[in-house]
C-alpha positions in Angstrom: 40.0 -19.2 -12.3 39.4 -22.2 -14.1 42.2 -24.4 -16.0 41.5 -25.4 -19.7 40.8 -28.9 -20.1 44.6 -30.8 -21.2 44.9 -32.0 -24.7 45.5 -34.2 -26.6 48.9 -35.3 -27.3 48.2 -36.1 -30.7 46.8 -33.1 -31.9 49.5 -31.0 -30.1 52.6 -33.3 -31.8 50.9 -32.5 -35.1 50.8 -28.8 -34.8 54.6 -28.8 -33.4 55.7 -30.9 -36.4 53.2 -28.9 -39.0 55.2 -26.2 -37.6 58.3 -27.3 -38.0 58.3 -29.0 -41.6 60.4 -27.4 -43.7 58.4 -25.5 -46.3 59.5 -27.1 -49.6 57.8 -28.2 -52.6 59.7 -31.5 -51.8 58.0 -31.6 -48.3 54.8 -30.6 -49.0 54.3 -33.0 -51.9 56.0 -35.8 -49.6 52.9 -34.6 -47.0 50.5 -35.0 -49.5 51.7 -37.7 -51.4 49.6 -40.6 -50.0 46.6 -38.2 -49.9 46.5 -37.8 -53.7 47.9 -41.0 -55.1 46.4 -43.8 -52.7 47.5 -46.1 -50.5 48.6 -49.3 -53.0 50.9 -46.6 -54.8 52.5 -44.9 -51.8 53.4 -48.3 -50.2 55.2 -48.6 -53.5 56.9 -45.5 -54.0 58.2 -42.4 -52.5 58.6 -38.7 -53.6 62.5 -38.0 -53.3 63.3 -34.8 -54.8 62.6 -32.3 -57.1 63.8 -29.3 -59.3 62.0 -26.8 -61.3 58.9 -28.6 -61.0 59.8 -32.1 -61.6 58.9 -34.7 -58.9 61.3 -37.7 -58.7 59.7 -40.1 -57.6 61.4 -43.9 -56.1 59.7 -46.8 -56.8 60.4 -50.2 -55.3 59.6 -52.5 -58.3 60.4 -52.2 -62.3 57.2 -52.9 -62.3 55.4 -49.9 -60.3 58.3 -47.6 -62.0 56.4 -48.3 -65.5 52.8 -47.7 -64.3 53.7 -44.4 -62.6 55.6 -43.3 -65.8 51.9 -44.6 -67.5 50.2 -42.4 -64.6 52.6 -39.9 -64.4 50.5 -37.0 -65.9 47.4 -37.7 -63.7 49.0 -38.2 -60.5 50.6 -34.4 -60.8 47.2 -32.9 -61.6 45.5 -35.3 -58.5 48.6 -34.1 -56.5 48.5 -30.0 -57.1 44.8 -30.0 -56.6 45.9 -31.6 -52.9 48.3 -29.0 -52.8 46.1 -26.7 -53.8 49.2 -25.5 -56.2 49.1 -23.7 -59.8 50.7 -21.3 -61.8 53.7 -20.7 -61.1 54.2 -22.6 -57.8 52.3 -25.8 -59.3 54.4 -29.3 -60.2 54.5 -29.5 -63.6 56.2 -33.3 -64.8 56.9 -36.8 -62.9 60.0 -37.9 -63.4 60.0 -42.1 -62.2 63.5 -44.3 -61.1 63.4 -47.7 -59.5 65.5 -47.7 -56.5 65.0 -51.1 -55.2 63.1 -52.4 -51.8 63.2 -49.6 -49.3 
């Protein structure tokens, strides 16, 4: 009988973590954050909780606080279409606070 080849460590870490993640809106969109809003933002801010469909969002300037309050109704459609969310299980409002360097 033959042995399978070993794998990689990486891909097995990711599917024990994928896993393991809790299953929250607030995880998932923390997942798929940097997917749907690009690098530049998600060095700048950070999905921190949410509630009935509202994503709070931290930001580390004033600054980056007011654009994402400017963007804040295109970055939830870019990020539900990553999520692949709608209806009733889609995010529906961004709400923005500046919290300071992280």
């Amino acid at each position: 009988m033959r042995r399978p080849a070993p794998r990689r460590i990486g891909s097995a870490l990711e599917a024990w973590t994928r896993d393991r993640a809790p299953q929250t809106v607030l995880a998932r969109a923390q997942a798929a954050w940097p997917i749907a809003v690009g690098a530049a933002i998600a060095a700048e801010t950070e999905p921190v909780a949410e509630r009935a469909g509202t994503l709070t969002v931290a930001c580390r300037s004033a600054v980056w606080a007011a654009e994402l309050e400017l963007l804040g109704p295109e970055l939830i459609e870019r990020l539900n279409a990553v999520l692949g969310a709608s209806g009733m299980g889609a995010l529906t409002a961004l709400r923005v606070r500046f919290a300071g360097r992280r």
